[in-house]
C-alpha positions in Angstrom: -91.4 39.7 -61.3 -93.9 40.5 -58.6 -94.0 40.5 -54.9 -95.4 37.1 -54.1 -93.0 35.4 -56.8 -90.1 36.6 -55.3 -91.2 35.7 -51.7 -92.0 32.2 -53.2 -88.6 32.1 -55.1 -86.3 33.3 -51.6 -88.5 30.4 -49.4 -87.6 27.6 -51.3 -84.1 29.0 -51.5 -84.1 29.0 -47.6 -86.0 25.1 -47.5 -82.9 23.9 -49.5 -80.6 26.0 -47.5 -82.2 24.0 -44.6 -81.9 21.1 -45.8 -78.2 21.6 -46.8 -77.3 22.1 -43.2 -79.7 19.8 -41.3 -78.4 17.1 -43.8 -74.5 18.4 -44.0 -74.0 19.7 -40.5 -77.1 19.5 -37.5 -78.7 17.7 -35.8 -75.5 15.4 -34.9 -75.3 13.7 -31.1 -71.6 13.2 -30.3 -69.8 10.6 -28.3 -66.3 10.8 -26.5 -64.3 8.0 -28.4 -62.7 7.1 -24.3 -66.4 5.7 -23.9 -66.0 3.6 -27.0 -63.3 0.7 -27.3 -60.1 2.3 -27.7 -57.3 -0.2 -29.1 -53.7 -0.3 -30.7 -51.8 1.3 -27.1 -49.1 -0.7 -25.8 -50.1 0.4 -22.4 -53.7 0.5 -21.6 -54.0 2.3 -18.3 -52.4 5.8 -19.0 -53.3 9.5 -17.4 -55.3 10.5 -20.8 -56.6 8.0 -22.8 -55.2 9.5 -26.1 -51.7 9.2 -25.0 -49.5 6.4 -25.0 -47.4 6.5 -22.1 -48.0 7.1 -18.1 -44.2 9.2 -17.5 -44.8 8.9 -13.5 -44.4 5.0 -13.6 -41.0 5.0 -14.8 -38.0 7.1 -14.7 -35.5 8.8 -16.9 -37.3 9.9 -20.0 -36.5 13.1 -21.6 -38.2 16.2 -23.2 -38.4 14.5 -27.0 -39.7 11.1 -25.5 -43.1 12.6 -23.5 -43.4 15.0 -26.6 -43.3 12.0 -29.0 -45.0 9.9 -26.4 -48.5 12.2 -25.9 -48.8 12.0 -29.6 -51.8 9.6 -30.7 -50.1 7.5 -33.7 -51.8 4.2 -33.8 -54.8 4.4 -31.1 -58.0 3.3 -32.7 -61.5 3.6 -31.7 -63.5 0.7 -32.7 -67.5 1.5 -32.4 -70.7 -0.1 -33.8 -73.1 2.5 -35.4 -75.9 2.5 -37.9 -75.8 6.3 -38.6 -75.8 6.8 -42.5 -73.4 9.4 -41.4 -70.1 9.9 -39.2 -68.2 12.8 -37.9 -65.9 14.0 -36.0 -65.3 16.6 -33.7 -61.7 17.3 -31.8 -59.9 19.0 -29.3 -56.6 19.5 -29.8 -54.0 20.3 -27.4 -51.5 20.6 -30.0 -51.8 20.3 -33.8 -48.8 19.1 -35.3 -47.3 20.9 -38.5 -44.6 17.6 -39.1 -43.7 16.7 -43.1 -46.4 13.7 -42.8 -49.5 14.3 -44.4 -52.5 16.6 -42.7 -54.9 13.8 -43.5 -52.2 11.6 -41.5 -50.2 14.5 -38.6 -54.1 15.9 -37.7 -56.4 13.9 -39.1 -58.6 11.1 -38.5 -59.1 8.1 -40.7 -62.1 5.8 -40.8 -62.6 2.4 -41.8 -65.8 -0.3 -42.1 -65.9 -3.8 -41.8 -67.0 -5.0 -45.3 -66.7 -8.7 -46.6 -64.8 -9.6 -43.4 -62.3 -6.8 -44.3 -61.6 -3.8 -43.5 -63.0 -1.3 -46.5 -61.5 2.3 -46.3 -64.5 4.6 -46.0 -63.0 8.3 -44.9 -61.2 10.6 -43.8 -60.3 14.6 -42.7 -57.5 16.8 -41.8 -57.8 19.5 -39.7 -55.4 23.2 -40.1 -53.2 24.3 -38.0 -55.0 27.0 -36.1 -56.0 25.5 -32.7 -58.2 28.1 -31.5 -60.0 28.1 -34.7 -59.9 24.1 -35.4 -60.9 23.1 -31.6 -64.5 21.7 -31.5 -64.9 21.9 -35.2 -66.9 19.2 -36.8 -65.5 17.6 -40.0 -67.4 14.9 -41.8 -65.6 11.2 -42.3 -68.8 9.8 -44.3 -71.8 10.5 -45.7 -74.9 8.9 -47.4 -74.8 5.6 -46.5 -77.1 3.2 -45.6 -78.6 2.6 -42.2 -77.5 -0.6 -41.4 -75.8 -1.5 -38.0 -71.8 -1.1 -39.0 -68.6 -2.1 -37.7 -66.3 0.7 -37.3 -62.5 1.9 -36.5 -61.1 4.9 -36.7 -57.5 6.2 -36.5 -56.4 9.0 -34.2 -53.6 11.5 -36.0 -50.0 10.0 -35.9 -48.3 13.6 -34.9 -50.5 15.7 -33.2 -51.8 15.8 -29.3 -55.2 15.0 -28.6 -57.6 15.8 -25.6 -61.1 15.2 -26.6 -62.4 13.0 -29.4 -66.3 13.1 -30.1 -67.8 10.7 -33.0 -70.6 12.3 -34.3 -73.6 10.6 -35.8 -77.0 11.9 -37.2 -80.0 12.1 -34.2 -82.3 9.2 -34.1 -79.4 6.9 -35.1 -77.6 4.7 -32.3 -73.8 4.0 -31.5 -72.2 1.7 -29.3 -69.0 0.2 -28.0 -67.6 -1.9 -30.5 -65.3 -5.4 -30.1 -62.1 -5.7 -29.6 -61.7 -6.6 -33.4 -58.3 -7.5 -33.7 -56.4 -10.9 -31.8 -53.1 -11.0 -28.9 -51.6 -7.9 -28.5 -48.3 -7.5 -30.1 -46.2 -4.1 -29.4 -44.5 -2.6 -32.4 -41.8 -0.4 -31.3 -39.6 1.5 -33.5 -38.8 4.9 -35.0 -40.2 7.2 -37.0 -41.0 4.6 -40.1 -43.1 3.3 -37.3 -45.0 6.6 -36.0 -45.9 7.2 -39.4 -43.8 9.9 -40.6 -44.6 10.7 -44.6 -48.0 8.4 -44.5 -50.5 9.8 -46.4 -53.2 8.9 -43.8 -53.3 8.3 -39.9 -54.0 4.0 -41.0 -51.3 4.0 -43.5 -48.7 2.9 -41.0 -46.7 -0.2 -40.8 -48.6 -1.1 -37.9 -51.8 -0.2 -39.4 -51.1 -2.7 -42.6 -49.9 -5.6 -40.4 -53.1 -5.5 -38.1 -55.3 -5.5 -41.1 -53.6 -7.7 -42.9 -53.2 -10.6 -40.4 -56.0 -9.4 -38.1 -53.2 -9.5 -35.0 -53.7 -6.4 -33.3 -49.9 -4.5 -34.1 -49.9 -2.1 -31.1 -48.2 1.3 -32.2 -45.5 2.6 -29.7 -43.6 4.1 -32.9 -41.4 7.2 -31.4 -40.2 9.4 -34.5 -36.2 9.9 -34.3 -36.2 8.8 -30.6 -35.9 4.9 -30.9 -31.9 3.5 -29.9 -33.1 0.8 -27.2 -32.8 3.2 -24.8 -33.1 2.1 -20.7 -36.1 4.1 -20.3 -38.0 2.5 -23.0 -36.4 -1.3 -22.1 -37.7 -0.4 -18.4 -41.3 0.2 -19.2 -41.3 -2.1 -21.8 -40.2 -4.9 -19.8 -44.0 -4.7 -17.9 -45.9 -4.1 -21.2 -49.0 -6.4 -21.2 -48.5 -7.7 -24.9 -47.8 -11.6 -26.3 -45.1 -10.3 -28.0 -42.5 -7.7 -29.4 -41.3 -6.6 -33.0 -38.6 -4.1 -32.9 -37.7 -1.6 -35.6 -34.6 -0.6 -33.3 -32.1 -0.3 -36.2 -33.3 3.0 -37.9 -32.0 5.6 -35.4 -29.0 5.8 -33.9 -26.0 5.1 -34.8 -23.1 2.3 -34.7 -22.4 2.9 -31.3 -25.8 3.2 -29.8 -26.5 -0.3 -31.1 -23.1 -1.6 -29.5 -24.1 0.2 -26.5 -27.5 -0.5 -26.1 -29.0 -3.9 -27.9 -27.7 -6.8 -25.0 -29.2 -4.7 -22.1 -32.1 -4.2 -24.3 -32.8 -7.8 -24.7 -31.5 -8.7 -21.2 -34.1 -6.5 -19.5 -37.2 -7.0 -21.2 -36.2 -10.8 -21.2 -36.0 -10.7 -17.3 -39.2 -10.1 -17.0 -40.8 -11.4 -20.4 -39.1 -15.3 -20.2 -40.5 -17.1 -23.7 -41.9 -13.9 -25.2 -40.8 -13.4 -28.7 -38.7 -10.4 -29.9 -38.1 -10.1 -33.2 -36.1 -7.4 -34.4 -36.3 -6.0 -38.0 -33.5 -5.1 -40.0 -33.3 -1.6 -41.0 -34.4 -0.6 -44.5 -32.3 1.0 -47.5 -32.7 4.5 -47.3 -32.7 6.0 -50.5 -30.5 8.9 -49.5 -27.6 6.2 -49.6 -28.1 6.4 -53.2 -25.6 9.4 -54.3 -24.6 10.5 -50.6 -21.2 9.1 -49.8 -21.1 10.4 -46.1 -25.1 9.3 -45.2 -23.9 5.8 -47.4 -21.1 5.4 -44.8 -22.8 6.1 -41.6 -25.3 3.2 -42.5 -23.3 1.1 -43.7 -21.8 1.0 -40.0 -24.8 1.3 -38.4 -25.6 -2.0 -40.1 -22.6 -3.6 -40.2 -22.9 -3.5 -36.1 -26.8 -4.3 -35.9 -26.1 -7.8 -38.2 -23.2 -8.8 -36.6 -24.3 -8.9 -32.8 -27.6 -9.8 -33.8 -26.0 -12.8 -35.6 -24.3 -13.1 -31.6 -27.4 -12.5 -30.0 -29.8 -15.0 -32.0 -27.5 -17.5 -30.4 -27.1 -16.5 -27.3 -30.5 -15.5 -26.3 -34.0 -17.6 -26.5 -36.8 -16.2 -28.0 -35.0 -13.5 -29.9 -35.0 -13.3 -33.5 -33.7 -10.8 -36.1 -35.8 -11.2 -39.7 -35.3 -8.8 -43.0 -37.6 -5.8 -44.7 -37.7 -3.7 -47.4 -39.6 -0.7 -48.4 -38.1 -0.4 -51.8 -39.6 -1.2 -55.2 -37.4 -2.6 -58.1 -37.4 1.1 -59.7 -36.3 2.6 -56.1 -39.0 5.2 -56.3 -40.8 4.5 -52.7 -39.1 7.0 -51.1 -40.4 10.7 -50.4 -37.2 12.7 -48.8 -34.6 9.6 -49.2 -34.9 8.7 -45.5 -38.8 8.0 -45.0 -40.9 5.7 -48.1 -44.3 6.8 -48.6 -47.6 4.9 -48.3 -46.3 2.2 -51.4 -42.7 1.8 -49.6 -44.9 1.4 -46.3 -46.9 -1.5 -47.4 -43.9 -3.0 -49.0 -42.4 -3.0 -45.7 -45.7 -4.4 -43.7 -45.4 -7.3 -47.1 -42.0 -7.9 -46.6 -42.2 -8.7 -43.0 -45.6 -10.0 -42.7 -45.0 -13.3 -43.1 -41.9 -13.9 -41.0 -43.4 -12.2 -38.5 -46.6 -14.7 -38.7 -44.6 -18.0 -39.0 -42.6 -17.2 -35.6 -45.4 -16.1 -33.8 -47.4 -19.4 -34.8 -44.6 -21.2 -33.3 -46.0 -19.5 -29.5 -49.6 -20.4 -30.4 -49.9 -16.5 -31.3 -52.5 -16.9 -34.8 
């Protein structure tokens, strides 16, 4: 093989080498999702916009509720874009290594309006290196076409985030998108509601419900740190939403509830008169199935939350307490006997969807 073959041979190995990157990684222009539409947070107006709680407005939290509460579970960007492709490019300031999924604890997840639903189109996980992940771009979706697209994407359910940058490829445009989801409805509950053991960041029980009944199902999900607790009844009580649904029967224990539920209600109601809240019975947790001692502790926990909810759907106006379930007929949902995976999670959103719909239609919430 001569001289000039072999030069001819290496160039149009480094064209296609070229290409490979310019197409798979450069030129991108990158956007701080804060400068989008950010949706899904119970309260708008906090320090950083990827967190879901301002701490210096109200008193009394603890160490586990601002480390569960600077997590991003269920804040969604919602942006307009006719790029044929999106990425994504992070800064972390702390990457979470929790049982849930990496595509769900540290990654993003991207959806595209489609047939006036919302069509799954991608997603990535970052590693758990945060010198090395930091600023790294990872690609959500490639090759499509270059048509003007409506966009949301889901911010990781465990980890901390500082920066988020959508990426697109240069000469394409992106923009603000709507607020595409109606009312404003907190969700607040445990960790079945943060999204422990999803296998993506829009796999939630909050994510389902907002897609499903295109009500926007604000996340405040807080994972092993929800007992109706006064610090969470005192900020809730000034949350801007139409209404609440409480998963409030999942941690805790028999006497948290007894201790807790009336001066739950009785605050947010004080200052929330004729808001709906509708709390959500607990699921079965499969752990009950063979453990005697776990078997008995719910079984009290339950016994209490039925019987002075069955008190409290009396005594108080506007407060309702409806059923779920997460569990299939063969009682394989589960993935460590406390927590169901993605199936047992949209059996729950199923299960509860429509109860939830029918009372909120009674408030002209639809």
């Amino acid at each position: 093989m001569n001289t000039i073959t072999i030069m001819r041979k290496f160039s149009a190995f480094l064209i296609c080498l070229l290409a490979g990157i310019t197409s798979f990684g450069q030129p991108h222009v990158f956007t701080e999702a804060a400068d989008l539409t950010i949706v899904g947070k119970v309260f708008q107006d906090t320090p950083e916009p990827y967190q879901r709680m301002d701490f210096t407005k109200y008193s009394g939290w603890t160490e586990k509720d601002v480390n569960r509460l600077e997590m991003s579970s269920g804040i969604i960007v919602s942006f307009k874009t006719d790029s044929p492709e999106i990425w994504v490019k992070p800064e972390f300031k702390e990457i979470s290594n929790s049982m849930a999924s990496g595509y769900a604890a540290r990654g993003f997840d991207l959806y595209i309006k489609k047939d006036g639903g919302w069509l799954w189109a991608g997603s990535c996980a970052y590693a758990l290196d945060k010198a090395k992940e930091n600023g790294k771009e990872r690609n959500l979706v490639t090759d499509m076409d270059s048509s003007m697209k409506e966009c949301i994407m889901y911010l990781p359910t465990y980890s901390k985030v500082k920066s988020v940058k959508i990426g697109i490829k240069e000469g394409s445009t992106i923009e603000k998108g709507e607020i595409p989801f109606r009312h404003r409805i907190c969700l607040h509950g445990s960790s079945f509601m943060h999204g422990a053991s999803t296998g993506r960041a829009g796999q939630t029980v909050p994510g389902y419900l907002t897609r499903m009944t295109g009500m926007q199902f604000c996340s405040l999900g807080v994972s092993g740190d929800c007992w109706m607790q006064p610090q969470f009844a005192n900020a809730l009580k000034d949350a801007d939403v139409d209404a609440f649904v409480f998963d409030a029967f999942s941690n805790g224990n028999d006497k948290t509830v007894k201790e807790n539920l009336f001066n739950f209600i009785e605050t947010i109601q004080a200052s929330k008169p004729g808001v709906p809240l509708i709390f959500m019975h607990t699921i079965w947790r499969e752990r009950r199935n063979f453990d005697l001692r776990h078997d008995k502790g719910e079984a009290k926990k339950i016994a209490m939350a039925d019987s002075l909810m069955k008190i409290a759907v009396k005594k108080y106006k506007d407060v309702y307490y409806i059923p779920s379930n997460a569990t299939s007929d063969q009682h394989d949902t589960t993935i460590d006997g406390v927590h169901p995976g993605d199936w047992g999670y949209r059996l729950w959103a199923e299960s509860v969807c429509k109860p939830i719909v029918k009372i909120l239609k009674k408030y002209g919430i639809k």
